[in-house]
PDB file of N, CA, C and O in Angstrom, chain B, residues numbered from 101:
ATOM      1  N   UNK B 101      66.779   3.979 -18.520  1.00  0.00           N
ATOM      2  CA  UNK B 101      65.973   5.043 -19.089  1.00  0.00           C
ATOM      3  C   UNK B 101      65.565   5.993 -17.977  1.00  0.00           C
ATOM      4  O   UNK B 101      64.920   5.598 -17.006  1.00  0.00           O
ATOM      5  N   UNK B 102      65.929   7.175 -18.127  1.00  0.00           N
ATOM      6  CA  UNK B 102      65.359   8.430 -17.256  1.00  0.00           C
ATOM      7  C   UNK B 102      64.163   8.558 -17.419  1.00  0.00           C
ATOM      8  O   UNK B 102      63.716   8.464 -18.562  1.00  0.00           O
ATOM      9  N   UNK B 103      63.435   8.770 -16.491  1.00  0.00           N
ATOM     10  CA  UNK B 103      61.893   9.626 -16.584  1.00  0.00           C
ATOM     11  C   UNK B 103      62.203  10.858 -15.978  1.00  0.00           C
ATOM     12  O   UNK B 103      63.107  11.297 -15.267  1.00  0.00           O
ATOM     13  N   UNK B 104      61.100  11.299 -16.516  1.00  0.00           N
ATOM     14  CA  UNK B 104      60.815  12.671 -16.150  1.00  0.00           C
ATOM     15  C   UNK B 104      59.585  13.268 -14.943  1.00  0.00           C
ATOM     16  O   UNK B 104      58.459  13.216 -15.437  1.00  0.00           O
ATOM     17  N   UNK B 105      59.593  13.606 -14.038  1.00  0.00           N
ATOM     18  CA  UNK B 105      58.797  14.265 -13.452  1.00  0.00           C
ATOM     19  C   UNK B 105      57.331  14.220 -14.286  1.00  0.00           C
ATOM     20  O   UNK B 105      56.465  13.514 -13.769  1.00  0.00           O
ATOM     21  N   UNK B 106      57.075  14.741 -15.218  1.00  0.00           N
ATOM     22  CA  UNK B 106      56.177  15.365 -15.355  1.00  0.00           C
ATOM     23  C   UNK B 106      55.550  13.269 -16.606  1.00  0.00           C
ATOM     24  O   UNK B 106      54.513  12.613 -16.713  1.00  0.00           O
ATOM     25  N   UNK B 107      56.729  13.180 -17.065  1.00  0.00           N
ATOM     26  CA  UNK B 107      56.963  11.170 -17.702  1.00  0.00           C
ATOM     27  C   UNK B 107      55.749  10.451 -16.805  1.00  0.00           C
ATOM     28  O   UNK B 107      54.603  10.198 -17.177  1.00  0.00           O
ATOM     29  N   UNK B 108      56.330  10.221 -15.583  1.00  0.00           N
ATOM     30  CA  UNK B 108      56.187   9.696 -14.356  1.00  0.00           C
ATOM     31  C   UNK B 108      54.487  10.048 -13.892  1.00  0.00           C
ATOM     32  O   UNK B 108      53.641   9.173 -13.704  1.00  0.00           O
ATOM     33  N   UNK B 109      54.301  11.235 -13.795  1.00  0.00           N
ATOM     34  CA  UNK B 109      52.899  11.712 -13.093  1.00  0.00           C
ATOM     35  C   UNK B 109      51.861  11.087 -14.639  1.00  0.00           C
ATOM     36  O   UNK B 109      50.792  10.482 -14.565  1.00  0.00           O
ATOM     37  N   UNK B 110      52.519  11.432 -15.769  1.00  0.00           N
ATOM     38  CA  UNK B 110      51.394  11.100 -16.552  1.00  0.00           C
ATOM     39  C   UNK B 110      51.110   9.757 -17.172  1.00  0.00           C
ATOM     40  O   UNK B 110      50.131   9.562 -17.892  1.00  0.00           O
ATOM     41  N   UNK B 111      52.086   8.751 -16.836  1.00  0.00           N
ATOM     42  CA  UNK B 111      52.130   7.562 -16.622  1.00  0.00           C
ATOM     43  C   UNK B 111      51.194   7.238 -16.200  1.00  0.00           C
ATOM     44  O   UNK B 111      50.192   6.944 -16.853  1.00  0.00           O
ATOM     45  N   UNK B 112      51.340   7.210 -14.666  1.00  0.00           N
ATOM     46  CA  UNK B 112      50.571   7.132 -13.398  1.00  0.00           C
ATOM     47  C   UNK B 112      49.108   7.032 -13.350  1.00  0.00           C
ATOM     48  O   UNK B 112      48.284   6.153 -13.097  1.00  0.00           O
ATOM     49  N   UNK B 113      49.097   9.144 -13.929  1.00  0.00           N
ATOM     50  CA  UNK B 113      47.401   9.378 -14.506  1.00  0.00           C
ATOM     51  C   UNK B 113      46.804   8.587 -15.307  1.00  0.00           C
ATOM     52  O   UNK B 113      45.584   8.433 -15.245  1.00  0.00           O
ATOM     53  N   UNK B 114      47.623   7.914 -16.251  1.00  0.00           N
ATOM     54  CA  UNK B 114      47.139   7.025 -17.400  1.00  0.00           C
ATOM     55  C   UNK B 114      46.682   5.682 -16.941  1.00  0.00           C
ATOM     56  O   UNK B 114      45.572   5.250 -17.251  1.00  0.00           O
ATOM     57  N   UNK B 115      47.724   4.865 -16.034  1.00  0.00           N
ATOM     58  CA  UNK B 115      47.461   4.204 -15.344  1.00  0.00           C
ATOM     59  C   UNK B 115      46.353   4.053 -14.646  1.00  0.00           C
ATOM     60  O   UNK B 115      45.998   2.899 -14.403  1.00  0.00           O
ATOM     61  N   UNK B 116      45.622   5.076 -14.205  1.00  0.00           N
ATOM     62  CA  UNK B 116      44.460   4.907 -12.607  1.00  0.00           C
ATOM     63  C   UNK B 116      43.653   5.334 -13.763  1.00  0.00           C
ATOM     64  O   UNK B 116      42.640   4.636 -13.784  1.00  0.00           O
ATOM     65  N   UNK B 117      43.664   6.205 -14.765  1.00  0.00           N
ATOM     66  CA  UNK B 117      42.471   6.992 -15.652  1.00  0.00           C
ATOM     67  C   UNK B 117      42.045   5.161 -15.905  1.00  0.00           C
ATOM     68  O   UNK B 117      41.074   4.815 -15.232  1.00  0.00           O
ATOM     69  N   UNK B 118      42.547   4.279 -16.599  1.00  0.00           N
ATOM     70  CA  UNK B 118      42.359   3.283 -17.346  1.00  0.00           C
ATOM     71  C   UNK B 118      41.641   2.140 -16.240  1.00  0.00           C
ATOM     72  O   UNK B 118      40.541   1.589 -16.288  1.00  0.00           O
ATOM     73  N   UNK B 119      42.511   2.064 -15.458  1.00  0.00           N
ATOM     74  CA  UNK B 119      41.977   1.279 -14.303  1.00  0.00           C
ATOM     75  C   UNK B 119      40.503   1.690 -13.602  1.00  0.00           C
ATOM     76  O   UNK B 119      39.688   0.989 -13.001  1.00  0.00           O
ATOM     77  N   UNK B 120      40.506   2.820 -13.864  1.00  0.00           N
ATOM     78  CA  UNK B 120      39.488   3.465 -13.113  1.00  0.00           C
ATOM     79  C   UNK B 120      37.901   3.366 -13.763  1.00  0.00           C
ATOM     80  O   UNK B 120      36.848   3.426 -13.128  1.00  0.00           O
ATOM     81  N   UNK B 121      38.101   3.176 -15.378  1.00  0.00           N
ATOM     82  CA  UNK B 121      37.353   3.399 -15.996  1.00  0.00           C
ATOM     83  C   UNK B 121      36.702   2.054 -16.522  1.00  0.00           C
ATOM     84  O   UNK B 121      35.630   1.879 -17.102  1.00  0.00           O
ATOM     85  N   UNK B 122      37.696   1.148 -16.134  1.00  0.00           N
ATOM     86  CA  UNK B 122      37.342  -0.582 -16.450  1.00  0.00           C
ATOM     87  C   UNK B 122      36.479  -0.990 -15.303  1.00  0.00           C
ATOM     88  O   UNK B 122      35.690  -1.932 -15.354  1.00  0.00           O
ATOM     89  N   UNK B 123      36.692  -0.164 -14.185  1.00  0.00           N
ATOM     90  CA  UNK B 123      36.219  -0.546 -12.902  1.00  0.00           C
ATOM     91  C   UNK B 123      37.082  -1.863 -11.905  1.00  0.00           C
ATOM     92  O   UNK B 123      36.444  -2.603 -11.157  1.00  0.00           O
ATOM     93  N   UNK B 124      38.238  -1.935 -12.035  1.00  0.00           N
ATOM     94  CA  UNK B 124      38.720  -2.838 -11.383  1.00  0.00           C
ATOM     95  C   UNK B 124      39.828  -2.593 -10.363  1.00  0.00           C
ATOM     96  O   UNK B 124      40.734  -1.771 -10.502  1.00  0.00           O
ATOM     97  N   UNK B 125      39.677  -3.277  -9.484  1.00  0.00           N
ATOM     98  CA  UNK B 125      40.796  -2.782  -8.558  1.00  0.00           C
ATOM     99  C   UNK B 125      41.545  -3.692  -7.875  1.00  0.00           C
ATOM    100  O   UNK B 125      40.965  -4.601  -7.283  1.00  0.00           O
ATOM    101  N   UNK B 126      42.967  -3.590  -7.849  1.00  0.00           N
ATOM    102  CA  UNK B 126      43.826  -4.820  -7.480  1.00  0.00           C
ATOM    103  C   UNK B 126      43.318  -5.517  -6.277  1.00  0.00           C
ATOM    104  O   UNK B 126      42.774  -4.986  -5.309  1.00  0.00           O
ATOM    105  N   UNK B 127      43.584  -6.875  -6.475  1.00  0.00           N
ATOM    106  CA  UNK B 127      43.251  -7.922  -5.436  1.00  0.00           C
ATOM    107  C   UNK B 127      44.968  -7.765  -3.988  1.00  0.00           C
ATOM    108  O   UNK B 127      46.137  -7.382  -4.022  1.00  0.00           O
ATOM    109  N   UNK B 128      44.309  -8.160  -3.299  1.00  0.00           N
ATOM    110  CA  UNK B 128      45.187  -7.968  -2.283  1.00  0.00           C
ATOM    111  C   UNK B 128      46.616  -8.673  -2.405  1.00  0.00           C
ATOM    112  O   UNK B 128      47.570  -8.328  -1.709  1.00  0.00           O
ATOM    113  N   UNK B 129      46.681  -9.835  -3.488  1.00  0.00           N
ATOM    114  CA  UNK B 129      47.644 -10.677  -3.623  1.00  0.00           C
ATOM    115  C   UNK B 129      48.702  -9.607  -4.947  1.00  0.00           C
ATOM    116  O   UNK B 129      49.930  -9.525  -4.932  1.00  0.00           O
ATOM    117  N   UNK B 130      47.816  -8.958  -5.905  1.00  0.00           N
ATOM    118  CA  UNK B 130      48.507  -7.711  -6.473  1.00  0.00           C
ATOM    119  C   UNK B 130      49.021  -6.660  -5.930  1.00  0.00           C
ATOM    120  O   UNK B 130      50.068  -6.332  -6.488  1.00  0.00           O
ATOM    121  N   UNK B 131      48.693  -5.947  -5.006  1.00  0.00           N
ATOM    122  CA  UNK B 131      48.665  -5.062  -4.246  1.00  0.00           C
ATOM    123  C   UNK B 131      50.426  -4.389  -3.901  1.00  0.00           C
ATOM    124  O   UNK B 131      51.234  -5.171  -3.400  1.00  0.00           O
ATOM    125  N   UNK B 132      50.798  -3.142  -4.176  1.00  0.00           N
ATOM    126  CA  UNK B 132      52.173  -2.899  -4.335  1.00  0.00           C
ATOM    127  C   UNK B 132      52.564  -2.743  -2.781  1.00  0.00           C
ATOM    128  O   UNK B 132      52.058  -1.900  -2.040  1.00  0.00           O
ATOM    129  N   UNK B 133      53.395  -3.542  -2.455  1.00  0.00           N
ATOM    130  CA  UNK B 133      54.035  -2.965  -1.130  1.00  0.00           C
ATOM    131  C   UNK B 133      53.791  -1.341  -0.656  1.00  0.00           C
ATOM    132  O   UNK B 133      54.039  -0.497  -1.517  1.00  0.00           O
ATOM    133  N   UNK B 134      53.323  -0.877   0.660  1.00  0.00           N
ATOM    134  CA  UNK B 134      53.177   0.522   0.737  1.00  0.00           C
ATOM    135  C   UNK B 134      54.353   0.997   0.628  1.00  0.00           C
ATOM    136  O   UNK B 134      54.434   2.177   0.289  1.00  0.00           O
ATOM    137  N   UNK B 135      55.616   0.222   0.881  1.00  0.00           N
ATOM    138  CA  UNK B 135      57.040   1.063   0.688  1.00  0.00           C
ATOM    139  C   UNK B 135      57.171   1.812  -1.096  1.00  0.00           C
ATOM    140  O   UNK B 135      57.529   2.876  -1.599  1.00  0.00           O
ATOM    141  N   UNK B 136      56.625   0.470  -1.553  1.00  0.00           N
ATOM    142  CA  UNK B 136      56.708   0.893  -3.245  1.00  0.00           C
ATOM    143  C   UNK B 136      55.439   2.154  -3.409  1.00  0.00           C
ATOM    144  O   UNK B 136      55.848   3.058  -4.137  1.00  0.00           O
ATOM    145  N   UNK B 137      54.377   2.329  -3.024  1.00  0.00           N
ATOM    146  CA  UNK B 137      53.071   2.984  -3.375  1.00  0.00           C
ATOM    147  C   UNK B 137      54.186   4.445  -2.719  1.00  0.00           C
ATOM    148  O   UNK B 137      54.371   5.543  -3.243  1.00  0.00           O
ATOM    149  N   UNK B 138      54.572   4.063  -1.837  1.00  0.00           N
ATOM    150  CA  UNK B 138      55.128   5.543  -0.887  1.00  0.00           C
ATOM    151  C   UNK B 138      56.466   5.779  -1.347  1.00  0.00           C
ATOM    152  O   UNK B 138      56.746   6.965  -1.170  1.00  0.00           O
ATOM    153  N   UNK B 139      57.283   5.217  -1.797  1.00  0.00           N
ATOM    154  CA  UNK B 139      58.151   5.894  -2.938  1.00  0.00           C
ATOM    155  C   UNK B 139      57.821   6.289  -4.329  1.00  0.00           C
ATOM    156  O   UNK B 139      58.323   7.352  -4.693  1.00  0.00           O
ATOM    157  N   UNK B 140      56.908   5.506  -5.379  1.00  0.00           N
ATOM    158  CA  UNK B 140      56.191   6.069  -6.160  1.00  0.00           C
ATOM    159  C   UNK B 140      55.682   7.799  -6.170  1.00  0.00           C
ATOM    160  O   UNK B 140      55.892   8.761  -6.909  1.00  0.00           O
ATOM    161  N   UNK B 141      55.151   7.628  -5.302  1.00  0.00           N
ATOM    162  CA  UNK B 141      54.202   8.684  -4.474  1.00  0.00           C
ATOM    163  C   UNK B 141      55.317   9.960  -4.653  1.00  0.00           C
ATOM    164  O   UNK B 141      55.107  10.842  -5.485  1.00  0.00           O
ATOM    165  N   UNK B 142      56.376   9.962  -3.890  1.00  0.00           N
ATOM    166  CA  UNK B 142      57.407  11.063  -3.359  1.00  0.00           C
ATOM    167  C   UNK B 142      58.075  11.126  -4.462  1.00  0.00           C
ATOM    168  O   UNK B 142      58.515  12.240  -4.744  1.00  0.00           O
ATOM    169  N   UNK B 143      58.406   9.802  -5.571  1.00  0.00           N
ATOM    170  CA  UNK B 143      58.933   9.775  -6.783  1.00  0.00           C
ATOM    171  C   UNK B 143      58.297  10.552  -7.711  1.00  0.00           C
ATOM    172  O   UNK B 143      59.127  11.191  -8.358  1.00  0.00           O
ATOM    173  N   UNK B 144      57.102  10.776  -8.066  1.00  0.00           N
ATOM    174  CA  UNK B 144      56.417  11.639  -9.097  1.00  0.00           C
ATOM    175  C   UNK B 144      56.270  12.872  -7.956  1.00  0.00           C
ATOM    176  O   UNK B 144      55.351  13.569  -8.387  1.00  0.00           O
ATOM    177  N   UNK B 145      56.692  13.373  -6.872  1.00  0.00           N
ATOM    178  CA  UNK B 145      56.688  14.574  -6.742  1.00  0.00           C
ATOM    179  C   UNK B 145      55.315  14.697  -5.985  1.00  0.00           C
ATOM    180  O   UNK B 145      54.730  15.743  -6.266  1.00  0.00           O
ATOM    181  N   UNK B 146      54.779  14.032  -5.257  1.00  0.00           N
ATOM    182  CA  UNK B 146      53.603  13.895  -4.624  1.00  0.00           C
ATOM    183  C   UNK B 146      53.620  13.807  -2.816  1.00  0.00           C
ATOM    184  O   UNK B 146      54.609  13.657  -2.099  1.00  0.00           O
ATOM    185  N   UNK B 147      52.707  13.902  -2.555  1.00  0.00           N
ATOM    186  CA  UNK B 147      52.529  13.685  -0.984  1.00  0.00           C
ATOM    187  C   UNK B 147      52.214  12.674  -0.663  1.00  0.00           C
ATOM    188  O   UNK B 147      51.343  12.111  -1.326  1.00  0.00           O
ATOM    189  N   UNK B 148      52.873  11.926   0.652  1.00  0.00           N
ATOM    190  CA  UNK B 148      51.822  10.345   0.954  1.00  0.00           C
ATOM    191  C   UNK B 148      51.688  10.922   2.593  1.00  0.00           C
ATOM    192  O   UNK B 148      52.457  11.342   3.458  1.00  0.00           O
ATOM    193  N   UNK B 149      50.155  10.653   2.432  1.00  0.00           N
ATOM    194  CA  UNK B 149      50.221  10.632   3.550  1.00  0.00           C
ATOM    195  C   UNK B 149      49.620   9.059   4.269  1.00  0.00           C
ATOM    196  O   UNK B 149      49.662   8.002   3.639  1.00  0.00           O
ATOM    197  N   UNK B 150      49.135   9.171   5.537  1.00  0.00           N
ATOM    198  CA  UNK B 150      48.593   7.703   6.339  1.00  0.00           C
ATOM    199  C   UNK B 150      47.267   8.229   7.071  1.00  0.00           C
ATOM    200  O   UNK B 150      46.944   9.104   7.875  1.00  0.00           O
ATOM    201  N   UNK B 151      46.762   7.326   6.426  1.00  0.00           N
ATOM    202  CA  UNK B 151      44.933   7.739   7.061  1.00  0.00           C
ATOM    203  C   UNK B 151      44.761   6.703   8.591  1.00  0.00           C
ATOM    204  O   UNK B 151      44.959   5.488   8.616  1.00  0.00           O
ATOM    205  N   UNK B 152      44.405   7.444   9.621  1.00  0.00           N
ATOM    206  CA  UNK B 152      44.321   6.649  11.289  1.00  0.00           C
ATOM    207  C   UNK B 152      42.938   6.478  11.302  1.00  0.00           C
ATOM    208  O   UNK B 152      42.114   7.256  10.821  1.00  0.00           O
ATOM    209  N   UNK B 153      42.713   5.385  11.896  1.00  0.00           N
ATOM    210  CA  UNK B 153      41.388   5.355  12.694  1.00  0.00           C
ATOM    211  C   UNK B 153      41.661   5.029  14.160  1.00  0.00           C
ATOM    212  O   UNK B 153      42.811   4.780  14.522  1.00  0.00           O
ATOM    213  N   UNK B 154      40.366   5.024  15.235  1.00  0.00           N
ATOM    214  CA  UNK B 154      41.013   4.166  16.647  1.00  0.00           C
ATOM    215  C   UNK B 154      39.021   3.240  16.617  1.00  0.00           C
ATOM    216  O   UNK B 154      37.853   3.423  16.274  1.00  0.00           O
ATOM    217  N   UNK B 155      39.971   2.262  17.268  1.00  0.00           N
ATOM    218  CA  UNK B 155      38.965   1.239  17.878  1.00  0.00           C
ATOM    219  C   UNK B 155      38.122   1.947  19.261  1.00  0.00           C
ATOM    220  O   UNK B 155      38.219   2.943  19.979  1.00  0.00           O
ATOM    221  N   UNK B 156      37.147   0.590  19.090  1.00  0.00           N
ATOM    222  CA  UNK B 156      36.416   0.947  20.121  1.00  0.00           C
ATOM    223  C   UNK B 156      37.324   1.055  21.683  1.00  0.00           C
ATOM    224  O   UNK B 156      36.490   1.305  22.553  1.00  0.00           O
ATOM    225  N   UNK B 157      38.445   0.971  22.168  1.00  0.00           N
ATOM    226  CA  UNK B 157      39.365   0.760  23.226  1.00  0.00           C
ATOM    227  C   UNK B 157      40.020   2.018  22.998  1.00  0.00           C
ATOM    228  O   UNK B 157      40.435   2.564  24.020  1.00  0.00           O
ATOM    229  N   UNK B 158      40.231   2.667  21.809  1.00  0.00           N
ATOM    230  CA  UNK B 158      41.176   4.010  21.669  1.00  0.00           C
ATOM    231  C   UNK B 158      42.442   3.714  21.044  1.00  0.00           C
ATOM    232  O   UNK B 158      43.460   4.351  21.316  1.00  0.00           O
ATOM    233  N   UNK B 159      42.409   2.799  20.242  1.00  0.00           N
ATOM    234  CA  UNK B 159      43.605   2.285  19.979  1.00  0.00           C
ATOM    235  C   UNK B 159      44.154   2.803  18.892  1.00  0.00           C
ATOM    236  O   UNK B 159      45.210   2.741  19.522  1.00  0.00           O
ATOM    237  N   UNK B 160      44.432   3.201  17.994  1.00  0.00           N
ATOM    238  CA  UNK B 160      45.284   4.013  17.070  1.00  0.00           C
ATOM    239  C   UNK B 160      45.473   2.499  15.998  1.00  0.00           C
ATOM    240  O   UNK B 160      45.913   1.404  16.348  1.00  0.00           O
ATOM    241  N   UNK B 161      45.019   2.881  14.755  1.00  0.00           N
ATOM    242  CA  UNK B 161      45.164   1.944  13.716  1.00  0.00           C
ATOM    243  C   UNK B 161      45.356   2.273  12.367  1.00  0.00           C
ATOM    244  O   UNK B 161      44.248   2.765  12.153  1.00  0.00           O
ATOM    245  N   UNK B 162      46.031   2.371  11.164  1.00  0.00           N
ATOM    246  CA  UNK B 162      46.245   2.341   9.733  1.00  0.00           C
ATOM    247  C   UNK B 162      44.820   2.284   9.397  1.00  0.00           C
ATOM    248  O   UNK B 162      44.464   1.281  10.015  1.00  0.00           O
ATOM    249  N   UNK B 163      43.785   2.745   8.796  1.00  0.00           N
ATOM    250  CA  UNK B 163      42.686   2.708   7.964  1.00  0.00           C
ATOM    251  C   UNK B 163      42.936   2.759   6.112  1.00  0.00           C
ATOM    252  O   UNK B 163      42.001   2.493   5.356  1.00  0.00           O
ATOM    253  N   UNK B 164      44.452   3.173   5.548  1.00  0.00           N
ATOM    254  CA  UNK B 164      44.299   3.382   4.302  1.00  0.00           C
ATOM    255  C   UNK B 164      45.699   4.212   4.263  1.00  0.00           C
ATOM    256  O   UNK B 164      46.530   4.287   5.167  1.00  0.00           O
ATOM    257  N   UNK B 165      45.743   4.881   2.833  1.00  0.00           N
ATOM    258  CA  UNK B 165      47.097   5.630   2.501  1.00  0.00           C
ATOM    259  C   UNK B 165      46.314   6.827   1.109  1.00  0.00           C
ATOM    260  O   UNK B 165      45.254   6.619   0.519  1.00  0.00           O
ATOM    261  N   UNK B 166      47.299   8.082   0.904  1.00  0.00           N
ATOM    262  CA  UNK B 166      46.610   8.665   0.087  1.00  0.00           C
ATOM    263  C   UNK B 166      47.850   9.071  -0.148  1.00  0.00           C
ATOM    264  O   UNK B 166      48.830   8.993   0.593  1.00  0.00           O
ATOM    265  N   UNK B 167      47.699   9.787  -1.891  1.00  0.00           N
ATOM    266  CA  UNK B 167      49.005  10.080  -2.367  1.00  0.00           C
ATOM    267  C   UNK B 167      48.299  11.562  -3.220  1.00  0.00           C
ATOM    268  O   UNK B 167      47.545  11.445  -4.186  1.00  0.00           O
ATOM    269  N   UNK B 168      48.674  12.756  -2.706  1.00  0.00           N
ATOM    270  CA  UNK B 168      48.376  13.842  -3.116  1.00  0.00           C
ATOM    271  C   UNK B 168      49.751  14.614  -4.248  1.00  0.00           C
ATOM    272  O   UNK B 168      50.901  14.791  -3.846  1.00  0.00           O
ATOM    273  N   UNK B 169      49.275  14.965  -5.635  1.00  0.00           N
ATOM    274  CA  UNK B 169      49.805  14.993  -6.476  1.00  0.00           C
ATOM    275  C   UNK B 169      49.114  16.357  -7.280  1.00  0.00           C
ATOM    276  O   UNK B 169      48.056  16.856  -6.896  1.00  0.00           O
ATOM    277  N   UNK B 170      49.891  16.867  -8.450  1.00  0.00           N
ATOM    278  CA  UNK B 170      49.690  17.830  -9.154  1.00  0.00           C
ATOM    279  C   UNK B 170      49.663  16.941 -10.818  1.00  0.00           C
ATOM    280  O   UNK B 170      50.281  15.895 -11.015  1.00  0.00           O
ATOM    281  N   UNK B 171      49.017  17.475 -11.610  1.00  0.00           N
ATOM    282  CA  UNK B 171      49.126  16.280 -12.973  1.00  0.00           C
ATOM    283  C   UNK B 171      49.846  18.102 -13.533  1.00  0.00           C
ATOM    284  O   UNK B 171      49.882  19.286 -13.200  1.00  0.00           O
ATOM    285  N   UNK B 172      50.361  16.975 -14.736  1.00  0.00           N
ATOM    286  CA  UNK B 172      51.168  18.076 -15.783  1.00  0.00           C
ATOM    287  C   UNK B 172      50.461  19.510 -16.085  1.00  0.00           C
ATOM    288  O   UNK B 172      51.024  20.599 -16.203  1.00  0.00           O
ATOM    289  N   UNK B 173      49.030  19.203 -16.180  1.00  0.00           N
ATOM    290  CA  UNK B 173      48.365  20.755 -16.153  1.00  0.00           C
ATOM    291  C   UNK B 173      48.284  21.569 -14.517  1.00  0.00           C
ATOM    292  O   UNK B 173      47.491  22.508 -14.451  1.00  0.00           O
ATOM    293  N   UNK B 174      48.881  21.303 -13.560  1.00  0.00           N
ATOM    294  CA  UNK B 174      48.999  21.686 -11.805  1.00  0.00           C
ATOM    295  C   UNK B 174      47.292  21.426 -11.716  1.00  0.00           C
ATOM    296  O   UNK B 174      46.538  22.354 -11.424  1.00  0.00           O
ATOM    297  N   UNK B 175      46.787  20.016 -12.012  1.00  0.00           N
ATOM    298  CA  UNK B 175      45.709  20.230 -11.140  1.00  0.00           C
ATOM    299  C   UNK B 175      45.442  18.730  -9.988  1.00  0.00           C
ATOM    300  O   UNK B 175      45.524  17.580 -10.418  1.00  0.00           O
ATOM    301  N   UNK B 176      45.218  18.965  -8.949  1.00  0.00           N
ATOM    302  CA  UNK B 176      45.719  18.511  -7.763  1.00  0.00           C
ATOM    303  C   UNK B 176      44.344  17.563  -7.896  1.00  0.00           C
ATOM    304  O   UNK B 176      43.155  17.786  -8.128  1.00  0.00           O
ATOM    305  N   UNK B 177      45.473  15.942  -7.516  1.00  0.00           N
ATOM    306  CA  UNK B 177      44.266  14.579  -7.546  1.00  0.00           C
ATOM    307  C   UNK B 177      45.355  14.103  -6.277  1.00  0.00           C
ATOM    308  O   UNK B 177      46.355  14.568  -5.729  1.00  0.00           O
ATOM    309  N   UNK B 178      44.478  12.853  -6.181  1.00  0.00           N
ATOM    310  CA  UNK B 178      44.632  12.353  -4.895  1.00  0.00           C
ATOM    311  C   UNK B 178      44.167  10.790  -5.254  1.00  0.00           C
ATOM    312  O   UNK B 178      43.009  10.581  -5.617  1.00  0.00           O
ATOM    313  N   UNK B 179      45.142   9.693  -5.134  1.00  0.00           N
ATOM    314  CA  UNK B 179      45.287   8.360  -5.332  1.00  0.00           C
ATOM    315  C   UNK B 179      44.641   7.969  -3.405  1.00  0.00           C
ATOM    316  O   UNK B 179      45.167   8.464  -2.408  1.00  0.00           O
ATOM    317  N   UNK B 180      43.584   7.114  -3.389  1.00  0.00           N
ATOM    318  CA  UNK B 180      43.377   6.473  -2.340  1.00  0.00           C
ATOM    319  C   UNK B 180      43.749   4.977  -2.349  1.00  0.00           C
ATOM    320  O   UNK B 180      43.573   4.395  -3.420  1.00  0.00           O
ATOM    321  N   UNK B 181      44.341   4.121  -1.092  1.00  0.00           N
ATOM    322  CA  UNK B 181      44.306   3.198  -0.899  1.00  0.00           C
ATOM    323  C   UNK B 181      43.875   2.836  -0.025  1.00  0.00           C
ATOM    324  O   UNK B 181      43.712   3.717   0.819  1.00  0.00           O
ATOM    325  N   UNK B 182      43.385   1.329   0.412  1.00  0.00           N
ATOM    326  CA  UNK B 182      42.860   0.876   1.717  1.00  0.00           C
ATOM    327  C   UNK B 182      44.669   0.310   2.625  1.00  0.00           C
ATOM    328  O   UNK B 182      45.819   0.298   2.188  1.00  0.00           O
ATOM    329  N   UNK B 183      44.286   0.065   3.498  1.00  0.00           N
ATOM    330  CA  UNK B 183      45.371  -0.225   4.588  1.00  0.00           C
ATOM    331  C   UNK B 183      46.094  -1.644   4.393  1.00  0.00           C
ATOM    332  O   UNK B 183      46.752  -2.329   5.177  1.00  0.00           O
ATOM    333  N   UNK B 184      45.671  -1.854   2.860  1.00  0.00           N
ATOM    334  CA  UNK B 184      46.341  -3.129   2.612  1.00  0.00           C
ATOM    335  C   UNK B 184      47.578  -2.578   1.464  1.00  0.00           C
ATOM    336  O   UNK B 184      48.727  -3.017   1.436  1.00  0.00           O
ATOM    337  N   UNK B 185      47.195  -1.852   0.841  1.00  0.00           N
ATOM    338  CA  UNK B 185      47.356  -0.791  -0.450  1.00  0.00           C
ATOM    339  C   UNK B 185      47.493  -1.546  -1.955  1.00  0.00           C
ATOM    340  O   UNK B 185      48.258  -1.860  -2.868  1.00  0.00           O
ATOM    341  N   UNK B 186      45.642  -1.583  -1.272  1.00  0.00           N
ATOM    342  CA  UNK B 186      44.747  -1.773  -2.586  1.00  0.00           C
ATOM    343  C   UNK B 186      44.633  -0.352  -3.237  1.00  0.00           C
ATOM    344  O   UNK B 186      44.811   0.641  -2.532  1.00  0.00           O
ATOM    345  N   UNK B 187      44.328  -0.232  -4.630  1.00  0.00           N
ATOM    346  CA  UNK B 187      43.852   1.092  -5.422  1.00  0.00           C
ATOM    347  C   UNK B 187      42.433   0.829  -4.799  1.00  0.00           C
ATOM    348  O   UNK B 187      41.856  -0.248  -4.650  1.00  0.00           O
ATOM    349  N   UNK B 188      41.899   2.492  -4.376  1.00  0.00           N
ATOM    350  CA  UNK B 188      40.319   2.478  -4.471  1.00  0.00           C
ATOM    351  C   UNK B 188      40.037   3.503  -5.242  1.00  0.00           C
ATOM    352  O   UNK B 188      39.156   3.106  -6.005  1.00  0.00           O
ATOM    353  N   UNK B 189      40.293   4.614  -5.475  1.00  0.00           N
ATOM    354  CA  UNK B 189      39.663   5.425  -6.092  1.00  0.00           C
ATOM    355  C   UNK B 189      41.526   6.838  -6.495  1.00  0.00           C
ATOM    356  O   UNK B 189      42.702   6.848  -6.134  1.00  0.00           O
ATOM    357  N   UNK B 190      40.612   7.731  -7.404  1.00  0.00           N
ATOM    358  CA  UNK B 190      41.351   8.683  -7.373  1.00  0.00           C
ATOM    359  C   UNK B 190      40.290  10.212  -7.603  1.00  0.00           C
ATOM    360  O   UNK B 190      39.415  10.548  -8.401  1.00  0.00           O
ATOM    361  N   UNK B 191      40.806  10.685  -6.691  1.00  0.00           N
ATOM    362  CA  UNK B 191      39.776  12.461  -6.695  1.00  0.00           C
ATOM    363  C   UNK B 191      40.281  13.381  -6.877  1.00  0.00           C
ATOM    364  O   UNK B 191      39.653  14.440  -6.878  1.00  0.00           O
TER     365      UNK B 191
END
């Protein structure tokens, strides 16, 4: 079965709208591989990017992942994950 671009994003939206609204958020043992969250991501036509932090030493570290997107009406949300790529929120 083909999806569609626009299939795909409102899936997605439906997905996190529902999740979002139950209040629950995947356990780390659920949690989609970031390869899968970051093809998803580029798959509905979205941006991924990688959120850095540094330690107290200066060290350069993964803090999280974000997936910047347009929904079928072009209005621009943004999927957050933590650096495990847990769902936390969407803005």
């Amino acid at each position: 079965m083909k999806h569609t671009r626009a299939t795909t994003i409102a899936a997605l939206t439906a997905t996190i709208m529902a999740t979002g609204f139950i209040g629950l958020s995947a356990g780390t043992a659920d949690a989609l591989p970031i390869s899968n969250l970051q093809s998803e991501c580029r798959g509905a036509g979205g941006s991924w990017v990688v959120d850095y932090g540094y330690n107290s030493t200066g060290i350069r570290y993964v803090t999280g992942y974000e997936c910047w997107y347009k929904d079928i009406d072009g209005n621009l949300w943004v999927d957050l994950y933590d650096r495990k790529g847990n769902y936390r929120n969407t803005g």
